[in-house]
N, C-alpha and C positions, 0 to 999 in steps of 0.2 A: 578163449584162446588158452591152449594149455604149453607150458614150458616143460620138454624132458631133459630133465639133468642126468650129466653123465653116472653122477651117482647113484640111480634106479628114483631118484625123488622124481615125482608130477606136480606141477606148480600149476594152479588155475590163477590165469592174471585176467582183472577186469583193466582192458585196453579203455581209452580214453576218445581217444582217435586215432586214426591211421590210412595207408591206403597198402592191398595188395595190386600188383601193378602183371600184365602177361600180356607178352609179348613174341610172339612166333616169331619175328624177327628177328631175337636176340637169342644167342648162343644157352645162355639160361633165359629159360620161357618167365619163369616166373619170379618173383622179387618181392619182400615185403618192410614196409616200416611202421611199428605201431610204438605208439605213445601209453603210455601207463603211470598213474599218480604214485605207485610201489615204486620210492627209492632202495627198498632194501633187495630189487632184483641184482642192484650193482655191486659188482665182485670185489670185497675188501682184503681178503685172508688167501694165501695160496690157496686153502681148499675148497676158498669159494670160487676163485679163476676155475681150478682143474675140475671141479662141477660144472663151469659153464662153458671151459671151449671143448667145443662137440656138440655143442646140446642142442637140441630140435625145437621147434615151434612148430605146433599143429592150430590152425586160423582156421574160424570158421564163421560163417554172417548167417543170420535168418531170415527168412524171406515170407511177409504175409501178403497172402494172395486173395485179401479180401473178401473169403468169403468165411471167413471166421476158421479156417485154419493156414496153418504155415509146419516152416520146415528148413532144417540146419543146414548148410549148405557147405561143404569142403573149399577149401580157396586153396589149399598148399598146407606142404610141409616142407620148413625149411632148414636150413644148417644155421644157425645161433652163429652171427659176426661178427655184431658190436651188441653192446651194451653202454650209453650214457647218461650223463644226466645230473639232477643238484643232488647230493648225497644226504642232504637233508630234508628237502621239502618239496622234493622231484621237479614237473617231471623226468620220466626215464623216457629212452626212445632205444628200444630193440631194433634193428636189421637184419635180415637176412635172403639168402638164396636156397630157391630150390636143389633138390640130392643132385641132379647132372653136376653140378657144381663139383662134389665130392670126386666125381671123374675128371676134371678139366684140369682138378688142380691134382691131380694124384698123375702126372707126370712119366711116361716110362723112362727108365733108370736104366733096361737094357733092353737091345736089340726085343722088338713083340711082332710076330707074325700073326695075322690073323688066316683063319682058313677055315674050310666047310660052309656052312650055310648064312644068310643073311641071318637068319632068327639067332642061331648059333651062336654066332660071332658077336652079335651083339651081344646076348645072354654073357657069354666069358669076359666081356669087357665091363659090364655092368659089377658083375659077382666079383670081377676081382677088385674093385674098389669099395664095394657093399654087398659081401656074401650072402646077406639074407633078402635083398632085396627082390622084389619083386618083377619079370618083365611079361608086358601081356602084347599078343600081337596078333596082330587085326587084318595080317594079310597073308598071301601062298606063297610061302617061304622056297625059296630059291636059291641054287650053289652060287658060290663066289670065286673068285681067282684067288690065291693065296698075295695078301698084301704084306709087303714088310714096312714097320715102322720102325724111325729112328729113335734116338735116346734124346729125353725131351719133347718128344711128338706129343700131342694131344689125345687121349684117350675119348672123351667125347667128340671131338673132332672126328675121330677114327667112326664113331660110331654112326656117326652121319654121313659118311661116306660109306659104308658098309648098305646104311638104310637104302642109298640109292640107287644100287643095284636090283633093286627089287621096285623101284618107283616108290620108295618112301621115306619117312620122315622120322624120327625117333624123340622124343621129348619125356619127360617127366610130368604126371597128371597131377589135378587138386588131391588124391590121393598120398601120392609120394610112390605109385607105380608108374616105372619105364613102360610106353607105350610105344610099339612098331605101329604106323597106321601110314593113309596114304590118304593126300590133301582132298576133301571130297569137291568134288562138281561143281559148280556155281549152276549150271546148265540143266543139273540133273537130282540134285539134293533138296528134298523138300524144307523150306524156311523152317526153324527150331521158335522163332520168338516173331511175334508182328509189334514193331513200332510207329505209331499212329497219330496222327494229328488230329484226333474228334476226342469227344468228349470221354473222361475216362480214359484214355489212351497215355503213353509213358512219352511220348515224342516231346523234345524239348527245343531244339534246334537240329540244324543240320544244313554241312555244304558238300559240296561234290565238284571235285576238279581232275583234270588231265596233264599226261606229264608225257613226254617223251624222251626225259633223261632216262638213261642207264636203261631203256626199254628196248629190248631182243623180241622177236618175232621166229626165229629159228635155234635149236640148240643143234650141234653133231656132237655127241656120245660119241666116242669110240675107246678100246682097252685093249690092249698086248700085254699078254701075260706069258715071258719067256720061261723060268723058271718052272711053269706048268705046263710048258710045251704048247701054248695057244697059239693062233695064226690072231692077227690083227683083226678087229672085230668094230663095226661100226654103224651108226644108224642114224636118219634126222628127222628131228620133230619140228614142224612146222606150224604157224595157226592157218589153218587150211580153211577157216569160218570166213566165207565171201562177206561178212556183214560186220566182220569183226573191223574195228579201228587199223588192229595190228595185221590183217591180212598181208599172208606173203607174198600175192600176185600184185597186190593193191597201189596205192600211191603212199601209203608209207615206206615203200621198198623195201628192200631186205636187208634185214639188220644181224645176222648170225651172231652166234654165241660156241664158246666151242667148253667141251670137258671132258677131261682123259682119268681113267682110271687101272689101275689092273687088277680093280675085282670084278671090272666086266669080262665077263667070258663067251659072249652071246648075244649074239644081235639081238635079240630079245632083250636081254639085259640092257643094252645100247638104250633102245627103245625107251624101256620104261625109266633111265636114268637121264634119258633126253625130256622126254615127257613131264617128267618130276621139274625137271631147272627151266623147260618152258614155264608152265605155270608161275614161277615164283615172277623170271624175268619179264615178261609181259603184263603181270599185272597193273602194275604201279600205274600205265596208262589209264586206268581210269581207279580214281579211290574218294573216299571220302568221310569226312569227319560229323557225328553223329552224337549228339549229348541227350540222354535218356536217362529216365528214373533206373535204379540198379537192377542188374539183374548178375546176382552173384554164379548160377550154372552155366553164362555161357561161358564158351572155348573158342579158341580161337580158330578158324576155321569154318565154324557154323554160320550157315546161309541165314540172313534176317532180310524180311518184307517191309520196308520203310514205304510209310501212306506220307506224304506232305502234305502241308496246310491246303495249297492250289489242286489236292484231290488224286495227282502226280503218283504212281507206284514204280519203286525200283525193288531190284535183288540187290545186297550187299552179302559181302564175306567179310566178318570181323578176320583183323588181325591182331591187333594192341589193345589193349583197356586196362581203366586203372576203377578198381573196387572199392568206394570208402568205405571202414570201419565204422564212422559213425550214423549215426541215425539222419535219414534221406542223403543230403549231395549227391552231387549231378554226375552222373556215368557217363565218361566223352570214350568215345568207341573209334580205332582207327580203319576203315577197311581198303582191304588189297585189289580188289573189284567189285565193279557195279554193273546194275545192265537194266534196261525200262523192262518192268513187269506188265503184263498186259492184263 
Protein backbone atom coordinates (compact mmCIF):
# COMPACT_ATOMS: atom_id res chain seq x y z
CA UNK A 1 0.00 0.00 0.00
CA UNK A 2 1.54 3.23 -0.69
CA UNK A 3 0.32 6.73 1.07
CA UNK A 4 0.55 9.99 -1.32
CA UNK A 5 0.98 12.96 0.70
CA UNK A 6 -0.07 16.17 -0.39
CA UNK A 7 3.25 17.30 0.02
CA UNK A 8 4.83 15.27 -3.10
CA UNK A 9 6.15 12.53 -0.26
CA UNK A 10 5.19 8.49 -1.03
CA UNK A 11 4.88 6.62 1.97
CA UNK A 12 5.17 2.63 1.62
CA UNK A 13 2.91 1.50 4.69
CA UNK A 14 2.99 -2.31 5.53
CA UNK A 15 -0.84 -2.76 6.34
CA UNK A 16 -1.66 -5.37 8.99
CA UNK A 17 -4.94 -6.11 8.06
CA UNK A 18 -7.78 -4.61 6.37
CA UNK A 19 -10.69 -5.17 3.99
CA UNK A 20 -11.39 -3.12 0.53
CA UNK A 21 -14.97 -3.44 0.06
CA UNK A 22 -16.96 -2.68 -3.83
CA UNK A 23 -19.99 -2.17 -4.19
CA UNK A 24 -22.10 -1.21 -7.64
CA UNK A 25 -24.78 -0.55 -5.53
CA UNK A 26 -23.34 2.23 -3.68
CA UNK A 27 -23.06 5.82 -5.06
CA UNK A 28 -19.12 5.28 -4.31
CA UNK A 29 -18.19 1.79 -5.77
CA UNK A 30 -15.44 1.36 -3.69
CA UNK A 31 -14.38 1.95 -0.04
CA UNK A 32 -11.32 1.03 1.94
CA UNK A 33 -10.12 0.37 5.81
CA UNK A 34 -6.69 -0.80 6.52
CA UNK A 35 -4.87 -1.31 9.77
CA UNK A 36 -1.18 -0.49 10.04
CA UNK A 37 1.27 -1.14 13.24
CA UNK A 38 2.91 2.78 11.99
CA UNK A 39 1.51 5.12 14.66
CA UNK A 40 3.61 7.77 13.33
CA UNK A 41 1.05 7.82 10.09
CA UNK A 42 -1.02 10.03 12.62
CA UNK A 43 -1.09 13.80 12.13
CA UNK A 44 0.46 15.66 15.20
CA UNK A 45 1.82 19.21 13.87
CA UNK A 46 -0.33 21.36 11.32
CA UNK A 47 2.04 20.40 8.70
CA UNK A 48 1.49 16.96 9.29
CA UNK A 49 -2.62 17.46 9.06
CA UNK A 50 -2.02 19.74 5.65
CA UNK A 51 0.11 16.67 4.21
CA UNK A 52 -2.51 14.39 4.96
CA UNK A 53 -5.96 15.99 4.09
CA UNK A 54 -6.06 15.24 0.41
CA UNK A 55 -3.82 12.51 0.36
CA UNK A 56 -4.33 9.31 -1.62
CA UNK A 57 -4.05 5.60 -0.96
CA UNK A 58 -3.13 3.34 -3.72
CA UNK A 59 -4.03 -0.70 -2.34
CA UNK A 60 -2.91 -3.29 -3.92
CA UNK A 61 -3.21 -7.65 -2.97
CA UNK A 62 -1.33 -10.36 -4.68
CA UNK A 63 -2.57 -13.04 -6.13
CA UNK A 64 -0.56 -16.67 -6.35
CA UNK A 65 -1.98 -18.88 -8.81
CA UNK A 66 -0.24 -21.85 -7.86
CA UNK A 67 1.73 -22.61 -10.38
CA UNK A 68 4.63 -20.87 -8.98
CA UNK A 69 3.93 -17.47 -10.28
CA UNK A 70 1.64 -14.52 -9.11
CA UNK A 71 0.87 -10.99 -9.63
CA UNK A 72 -0.15 -7.41 -8.09
CA UNK A 73 -3.48 -6.77 -8.26
CA UNK A 74 -5.03 -2.92 -8.14
CA UNK A 75 -7.97 -2.82 -5.52
CA UNK A 76 -8.46 1.19 -5.68
CA UNK A 77 -7.18 4.45 -5.11
CA UNK A 78 -8.67 6.33 -2.71
CA UNK A 79 -9.05 10.08 -0.97
CA UNK A 80 -7.13 9.74 2.65
CA UNK A 81 -10.50 10.44 5.37
CA UNK A 82 -9.44 9.40 8.58
CA UNK A 83 -6.56 8.61 10.23
CA UNK A 84 -6.74 6.82 13.95
CA UNK A 85 -5.39 5.18 16.37
CA UNK A 86 -2.75 4.70 19.91
CA UNK A 87 -0.24 7.42 19.14
CA UNK A 88 2.19 5.37 20.74
CA UNK A 89 1.89 1.81 20.24
CA UNK A 90 -0.69 1.79 17.38
CA UNK A 91 -2.40 0.35 15.79
CA UNK A 92 -3.46 3.03 13.13
CA UNK A 93 -6.65 2.46 10.91
CA UNK A 94 -6.64 4.64 7.63
CA UNK A 95 -10.27 4.92 5.60
CA UNK A 96 -11.12 5.92 2.77
CA UNK A 97 -13.09 6.47 -0.65
CA UNK A 98 -12.68 6.13 -3.98
CA UNK A 99 -11.92 9.76 -6.58
CA UNK A 100 -16.08 9.87 -7.49
CA UNK A 101 -16.21 10.79 -3.98
CA UNK A 102 -14.12 14.05 -4.94
CA UNK A 103 -17.22 14.95 -7.27
CA UNK A 104 -20.03 14.14 -4.87
CA UNK A 105 -18.74 16.29 -2.47
CA UNK A 106 -17.46 19.04 -4.72
CA UNK A 107 -21.17 20.49 -4.75
CA UNK A 108 -22.25 23.14 -7.61
CA UNK A 109 -22.05 26.52 -6.07
CA UNK A 110 -23.82 28.03 -9.25
CA UNK A 111 -26.37 27.50 -11.64
CA UNK A 112 -24.23 23.98 -14.22
CA UNK A 113 -25.72 23.21 -17.48
CA UNK A 114 -24.50 20.23 -18.94
CA UNK A 115 -24.69 19.79 -22.85
CA UNK A 116 -23.34 17.97 -25.81
CA UNK A 117 -22.47 14.46 -25.62
CA UNK A 118 -22.72 11.61 -23.05
CA UNK A 119 -18.88 11.01 -23.25
CA UNK A 120 -18.59 14.85 -23.10
CA UNK A 121 -20.48 15.80 -20.33
CA UNK A 122 -19.28 13.36 -18.27
CA UNK A 123 -15.59 14.19 -19.15
CA UNK A 124 -16.47 18.20 -18.02
CA UNK A 125 -17.77 17.06 -14.94
CA UNK A 126 -15.10 14.64 -13.92
CA UNK A 127 -12.12 17.49 -14.93
CA UNK A 128 -13.82 20.07 -13.25
CA UNK A 129 -13.44 18.37 -9.87
CA UNK A 130 -10.10 16.49 -10.98
CA UNK A 131 -8.41 18.18 -13.91
CA UNK A 132 -6.00 15.56 -14.63
CA UNK A 133 -7.99 12.83 -14.14
CA UNK A 134 -8.55 10.15 -16.23
CA UNK A 135 -12.04 9.00 -18.21
CA UNK A 136 -12.20 5.87 -20.46
CA UNK A 137 -15.39 4.91 -22.26
CA UNK A 138 -16.36 1.60 -23.37
CA UNK A 139 -19.40 2.75 -25.37
CA UNK A 140 -20.94 4.86 -28.64
CA UNK A 141 -21.23 7.98 -27.42
CA UNK A 142 -24.44 9.78 -28.03
CA UNK A 143 -26.04 13.67 -27.86
CA UNK A 144 -27.84 14.54 -24.89
CA UNK A 145 -30.50 17.30 -24.13
CA UNK A 146 -28.94 20.11 -22.39
CA UNK A 147 -29.77 19.51 -18.49
CA UNK A 148 -29.70 22.28 -16.05
CA UNK A 149 -28.48 21.72 -12.52
CA UNK A 150 -29.36 23.50 -9.34
CA UNK A 151 -26.89 24.95 -6.64
CA UNK A 152 -26.08 22.13 -4.34
CA UNK A 153 -27.17 19.44 -6.96
CA UNK A 154 -24.76 16.56 -7.03
CA UNK A 155 -22.07 16.46 -9.59
CA UNK A 156 -21.77 12.68 -9.58
CA UNK A 157 -25.20 12.24 -9.32
CA UNK A 158 -25.38 14.41 -12.50
CA UNK A 159 -22.95 12.06 -14.05
CA UNK A 160 -25.10 9.16 -13.66
CA UNK A 161 -27.70 10.40 -15.21
CA UNK A 162 -25.88 11.63 -18.00
CA UNK A 163 -24.36 7.90 -18.30
CA UNK A 164 -28.04 6.75 -18.86
CA UNK A 165 -28.75 8.27 -21.84
CA UNK A 166 -26.61 6.27 -23.48
CA UNK A 167 -27.69 2.80 -21.50
CA UNK A 168 -24.85 3.17 -19.08
CA UNK A 169 -23.22 3.33 -16.04
CA UNK A 170 -20.17 5.56 -14.92
CA UNK A 171 -18.00 4.42 -11.92
CA UNK A 172 -14.36 4.87 -10.84
CA UNK A 173 -11.91 1.64 -11.59
CA UNK A 174 -9.22 -0.31 -9.33
CA UNK A 175 -7.10 2.14 -11.20
CA UNK A 176 -8.66 5.54 -10.01
CA UNK A 177 -9.80 5.89 -13.95
CA UNK A 178 -13.64 7.08 -14.49
CA UNK A 179 -15.02 4.37 -16.49
CA UNK A 180 -18.28 4.94 -19.12
CA UNK A 181 -19.28 1.10 -19.58
CA UNK A 182 -22.60 -0.61 -19.92
CA UNK A 183 -23.76 -3.52 -17.47
CA UNK A 184 -22.69 -6.68 -19.50
CA UNK A 185 -25.28 -9.57 -20.20
CA UNK A 186 -25.81 -12.29 -17.76
CA UNK A 187 -27.26 -14.19 -20.91
CA UNK A 188 -24.46 -13.33 -23.05
CA UNK A 189 -21.08 -12.60 -21.35
CA UNK A 190 -18.73 -15.33 -20.93
CA UNK A 191 -18.03 -16.32 -16.86
CA UNK A 192 -14.52 -14.36 -15.93
CA UNK A 193 -13.77 -16.80 -12.83
CA UNK A 194 -15.27 -20.69 -12.12
CA UNK A 195 -16.08 -21.16 -8.46
CA UNK A 196 -16.25 -24.86 -7.74
CA UNK A 197 -16.95 -27.40 -5.20
CA UNK A 198 -14.24 -30.49 -6.23
CA UNK A 199 -11.13 -30.77 -5.24
CA UNK A 200 -8.74 -27.74 -5.58
CA UNK A 201 -11.64 -25.67 -6.34
CA UNK A 202 -12.11 -21.91 -4.38
CA UNK A 203 -16.08 -22.66 -3.46
CA UNK A 204 -16.52 -22.25 0.14
CA UNK A 205 -20.17 -21.83 0.78
CA UNK A 206 -22.99 -20.37 -0.86
CA UNK A 207 -26.97 -19.50 -0.93
CA UNK A 208 -29.32 -18.42 -3.34
CA UNK A 209 -32.80 -16.64 -2.69
CA UNK A 210 -35.68 -14.70 -4.49
CA UNK A 211 -37.20 -11.54 -3.54
CA UNK A 212 -39.97 -9.67 -5.03
CA UNK A 213 -39.59 -6.52 -3.23
CA UNK A 214 -38.75 -3.38 -4.85
CA UNK A 215 -38.82 -5.78 -8.21
CA UNK A 216 -40.15 -3.88 -11.62
CA UNK A 217 -40.59 -5.89 -14.72
CA UNK A 218 -41.12 -2.88 -17.01
CA UNK A 219 -39.29 0.62 -17.14
CA UNK A 220 -40.95 3.73 -19.40
CA UNK A 221 -38.11 6.18 -20.12
CA UNK A 222 -39.41 9.18 -21.38
CA UNK A 223 -37.60 13.15 -21.80
CA UNK A 224 -39.01 16.74 -22.91
CA UNK A 225 -36.48 18.87 -23.34
CA UNK A 226 -38.21 22.52 -23.92
CA UNK A 227 -35.47 24.68 -23.79
CA UNK A 228 -33.99 22.63 -26.88
CA UNK A 229 -37.06 22.64 -28.64
CA UNK A 230 -37.66 18.63 -28.27
CA UNK A 231 -41.18 17.25 -28.69
CA UNK A 232 -41.71 14.58 -25.70
CA UNK A 233 -39.95 11.41 -26.32
CA UNK A 234 -40.66 7.98 -24.86
CA UNK A 235 -39.96 4.40 -24.79
CA UNK A 236 -40.69 0.91 -22.75
CA UNK A 237 -38.53 -1.84 -21.66
CA UNK A 238 -39.98 -4.79 -20.73
CA UNK A 239 -38.63 -8.54 -19.71
CA UNK A 240 -40.04 -9.96 -22.83
CA UNK A 241 -38.07 -13.72 -21.60
CA UNK A 242 -41.23 -16.10 -21.43
CA UNK A 243 -38.98 -18.19 -19.10
CA UNK A 244 -38.05 -15.26 -17.14
CA UNK A 245 -39.54 -15.27 -13.22
CA UNK A 246 -40.30 -11.44 -14.03
CA UNK A 247 -42.11 -12.04 -17.39
CA UNK A 248 -44.27 -9.23 -18.41
CA UNK A 249 -47.16 -11.35 -19.82
CA UNK A 250 -46.50 -13.83 -16.91
CA UNK A 251 -48.26 -14.42 -13.55
CA UNK A 252 -46.01 -12.03 -11.91
CA UNK A 253 -47.83 -9.25 -13.69
CA UNK A 254 -46.96 -6.10 -14.35
CA UNK A 255 -45.00 -4.09 -12.15
CA UNK A 256 -43.86 -0.81 -14.26
CA UNK A 257 -41.32 1.56 -13.12
CA UNK A 258 -41.23 5.02 -14.56
CA UNK A 259 -38.09 7.69 -15.29
CA UNK A 260 -37.95 10.99 -16.72
CA UNK A 261 -35.15 12.76 -17.80
CA UNK A 262 -34.37 15.84 -20.14
CA UNK A 263 -31.13 14.51 -21.61
CA UNK A 264 -33.22 12.02 -23.31
CA UNK A 265 -33.69 13.42 -26.63
CA UNK A 266 -34.69 10.21 -28.56
CA UNK A 267 -36.46 7.27 -28.46
CA UNK A 268 -33.53 5.62 -28.68
CA UNK A 269 -32.14 7.32 -25.97
CA UNK A 270 -35.65 6.42 -24.12
CA UNK A 271 -34.72 2.77 -24.96
CA UNK A 272 -31.43 2.33 -23.84
CA UNK A 273 -32.07 4.45 -20.45
CA UNK A 274 -35.26 2.06 -19.98
CA UNK A 275 -33.10 -0.86 -20.74
CA UNK A 276 -30.25 0.31 -18.27
CA UNK A 277 -32.93 0.77 -14.83
CA UNK A 278 -34.62 -2.50 -16.23
CA UNK A 279 -31.62 -4.50 -15.42
CA UNK A 280 -30.87 -2.97 -12.12
CA UNK A 281 -34.86 -3.21 -11.05
CA UNK A 282 -35.42 -6.80 -11.89
CA UNK A 283 -32.65 -8.11 -10.61
CA UNK A 284 -32.76 -8.43 -7.07
CA UNK A 285 -35.55 -11.33 -7.98
CA UNK A 286 -33.06 -13.69 -7.93
CA UNK A 287 -29.52 -13.12 -5.97
CA UNK A 288 -27.23 -14.78 -3.93
CA UNK A 289 -24.53 -14.96 -1.41
CA UNK A 290 -21.27 -16.72 -2.33
CA UNK A 291 -17.94 -17.08 0.13
CA UNK A 292 -14.81 -18.10 -1.85
CA UNK A 293 -11.03 -18.00 -1.58
CA UNK A 294 -10.20 -14.12 -2.97
CA UNK A 295 -10.02 -13.19 -5.86
CA UNK A 296 -8.66 -9.56 -5.78
CA UNK A 297 -9.47 -8.64 -10.14
CA UNK A 298 -13.01 -9.27 -10.06
CA UNK A 299 -15.53 -6.32 -10.70
CA UNK A 300 -18.37 -6.03 -10.26
CA UNK A 301 -20.52 -6.95 -12.92
CA UNK A 302 -18.47 -10.03 -14.04
CA UNK A 303 -20.48 -13.11 -14.86
CA UNK A 304 -19.06 -16.14 -12.54
CA UNK A 305 -19.84 -20.03 -13.07
CA UNK A 306 -20.64 -21.43 -9.52
CA UNK A 307 -20.34 -25.68 -9.58
CA UNK A 308 -22.09 -26.66 -6.04
CA UNK A 309 -21.39 -29.54 -3.83
CA UNK A 310 -24.70 -31.59 -5.36
CA UNK A 311 -22.86 -31.14 -8.85
CA UNK A 312 -25.69 -28.17 -9.59
CA UNK A 313 -24.31 -25.16 -12.20
CA UNK A 314 -25.55 -21.56 -11.98
CA UNK A 315 -24.41 -18.11 -13.73
CA UNK A 316 -24.11 -15.51 -11.16
CA UNK A 317 -23.30 -11.64 -11.57
CA UNK A 318 -21.19 -10.31 -8.62
CA UNK A 319 -22.39 -7.15 -7.35
CA UNK A 320 -20.72 -6.29 -3.79
CA UNK A 321 -17.48 -7.90 -2.25
CA UNK A 322 -15.33 -7.03 0.35
CA UNK A 323 -11.28 -8.07 -0.32
CA UNK A 324 -9.19 -8.91 2.87
CA UNK A 325 -5.88 -7.48 3.02
CA UNK A 326 -4.71 -10.09 5.03
CA UNK A 327 -3.26 -13.37 4.02
CA UNK A 328 -6.31 -16.01 3.04
CA UNK A 329 -10.04 -14.90 4.59
CA UNK A 330 -12.95 -15.77 3.07
CA UNK A 331 -14.36 -13.56 0.14
CA UNK A 332 -18.34 -13.30 0.61
CA UNK A 333 -19.47 -12.10 -2.80
CA UNK A 334 -23.01 -10.53 -3.18
CA UNK A 335 -24.85 -11.08 -6.66
CA UNK A 336 -27.64 -9.25 -8.53
CA UNK A 337 -28.69 -12.33 -10.62
CA UNK A 338 -28.60 -15.89 -11.11
CA UNK A 339 -29.82 -18.42 -13.79
CA UNK A 340 -29.23 -22.63 -13.87
CA UNK A 341 -26.18 -23.20 -16.20
CA UNK A 342 -26.60 -26.17 -18.25
Amino acid sequence: MQLFLTDGRVVDVEHTGGSVTVDRGQATRRTCSVTTADPSLIPRTAADELATYGARLRISRGVDYGDGSSELVPLGVFRLDSVDGDVTQGPVTLTGKDLSICLADDKFTTPYTATGTVVGAITALVQRSLPTADVLSLITDAPIGSRAYDLQADPWAACQEIAAAAGAEVYCNADGVFVIAVLPDLTTTPPVWAIEAVEGGVYITATRGMSADGVKNGVLASGENTSDNVPPVSALAIDSDPNSPTYWYGPFGRRPDFYSSSTLISTGACQLAAGLRLAQMKAPNASGDISSLPNPALEPGDVLRVTHEDGSRELHQAASFSVPLDVGGEFPITTISAKEDA
